[in-house]
Wavefront OBJ file of the C-alpha trace (Angstrom):
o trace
v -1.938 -7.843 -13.027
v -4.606 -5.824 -11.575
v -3.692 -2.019 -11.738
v -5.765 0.790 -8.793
v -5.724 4.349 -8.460
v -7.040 5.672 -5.320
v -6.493 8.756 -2.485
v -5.928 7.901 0.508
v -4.706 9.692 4.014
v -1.618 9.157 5.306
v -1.433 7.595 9.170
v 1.049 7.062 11.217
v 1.527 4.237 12.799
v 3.610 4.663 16.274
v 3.830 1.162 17.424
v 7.266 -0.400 18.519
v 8.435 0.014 14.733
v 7.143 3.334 13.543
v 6.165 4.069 10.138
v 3.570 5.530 7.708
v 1.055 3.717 5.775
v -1.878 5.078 3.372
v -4.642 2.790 3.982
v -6.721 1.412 0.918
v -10.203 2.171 0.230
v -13.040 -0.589 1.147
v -13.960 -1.383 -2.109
v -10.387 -1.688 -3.414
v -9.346 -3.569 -0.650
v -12.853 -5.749 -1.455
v -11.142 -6.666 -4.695
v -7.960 -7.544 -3.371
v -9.252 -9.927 -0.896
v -10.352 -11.722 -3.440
v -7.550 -12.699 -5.427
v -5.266 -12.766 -2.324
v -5.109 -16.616 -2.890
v -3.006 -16.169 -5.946
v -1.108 -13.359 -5.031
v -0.281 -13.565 -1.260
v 3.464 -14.259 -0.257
v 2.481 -15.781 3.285
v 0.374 -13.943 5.944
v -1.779 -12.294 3.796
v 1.358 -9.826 2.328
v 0.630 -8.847 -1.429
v 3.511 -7.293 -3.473
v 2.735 -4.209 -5.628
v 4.387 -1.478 -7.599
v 3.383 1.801 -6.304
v 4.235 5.507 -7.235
v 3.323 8.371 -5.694
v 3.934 11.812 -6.607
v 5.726 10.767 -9.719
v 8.515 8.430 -7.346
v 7.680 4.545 -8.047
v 8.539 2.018 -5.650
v 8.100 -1.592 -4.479
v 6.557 -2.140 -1.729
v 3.987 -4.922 0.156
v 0.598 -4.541 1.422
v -0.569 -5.755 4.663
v -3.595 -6.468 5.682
v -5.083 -4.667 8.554
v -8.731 -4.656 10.155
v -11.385 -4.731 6.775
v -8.573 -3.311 4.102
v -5.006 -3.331 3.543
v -2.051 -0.904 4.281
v 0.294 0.703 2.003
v 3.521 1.315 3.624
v 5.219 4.447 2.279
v 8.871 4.383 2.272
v 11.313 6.597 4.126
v 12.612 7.307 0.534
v 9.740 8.288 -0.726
v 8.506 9.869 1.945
v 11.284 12.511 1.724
v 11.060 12.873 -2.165
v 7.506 13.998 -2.143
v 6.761 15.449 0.998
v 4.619 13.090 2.494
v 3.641 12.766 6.349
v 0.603 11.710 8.379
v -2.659 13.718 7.672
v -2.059 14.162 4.010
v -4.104 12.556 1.569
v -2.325 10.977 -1.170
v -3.058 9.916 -4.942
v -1.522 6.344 -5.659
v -1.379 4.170 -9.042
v -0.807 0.582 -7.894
v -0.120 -2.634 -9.245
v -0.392 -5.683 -7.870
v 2.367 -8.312 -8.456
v 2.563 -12.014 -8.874
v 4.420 -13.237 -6.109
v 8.155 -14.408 -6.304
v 7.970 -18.800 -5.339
l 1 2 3 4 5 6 7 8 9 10 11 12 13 14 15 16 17 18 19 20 21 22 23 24 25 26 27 28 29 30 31 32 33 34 35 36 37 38 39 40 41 42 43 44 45 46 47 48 49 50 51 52 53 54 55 56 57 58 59 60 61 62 63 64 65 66 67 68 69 70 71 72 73 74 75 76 77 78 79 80 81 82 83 84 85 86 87 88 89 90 91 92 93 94 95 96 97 98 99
């Protein structure tokens, strides 16, 4: 599967079910868009592996506006550090989706 690496700032997103996200760049999110077809769940969700500060996880993206949104685990959160305003390096890989 496709495999990114990107920085990205951290937002948080304070609607009725808080959380953080790290939103993707343009030009990855470009790429994505395009093989969404093969890889999208339902509503546009993609899975991916993620890691971030050396923690991997599993995670989906959403998409949002012109890109997608990486949502950053509690979990991880906590294990690295993370919280809104940072900026973030991420090594993603985008998975096949389970039918």
């Amino acid at each position: 599967m496709s495999e990114f690496r990107f920085e990205a700032d951290v937002i948080h997103w304070r609607g009725p079910s808080p959380y953080f996200f790290a939103p993707l760049p343009l030009d990855h999110a470009e790429e994505i868009r395009r093989l969404s077809k093969l890889l999208s769940y339902g509503w546009g969700v993609i899975a991916v592996d993620a890691t971030i500060g050396g923690v991997p996880f599993y995670t989906s993206l959403f998409p949002k506006d012109d890109t997608y949104l990486l949502p950053l685990k509690d979990a991880v959160r906590k294990k690295t550090g993370i919280t809104a305003g940072d900026t973030i390096a991420v090594e993603m890989t985008l998975r096949p989706p389970r039918r």
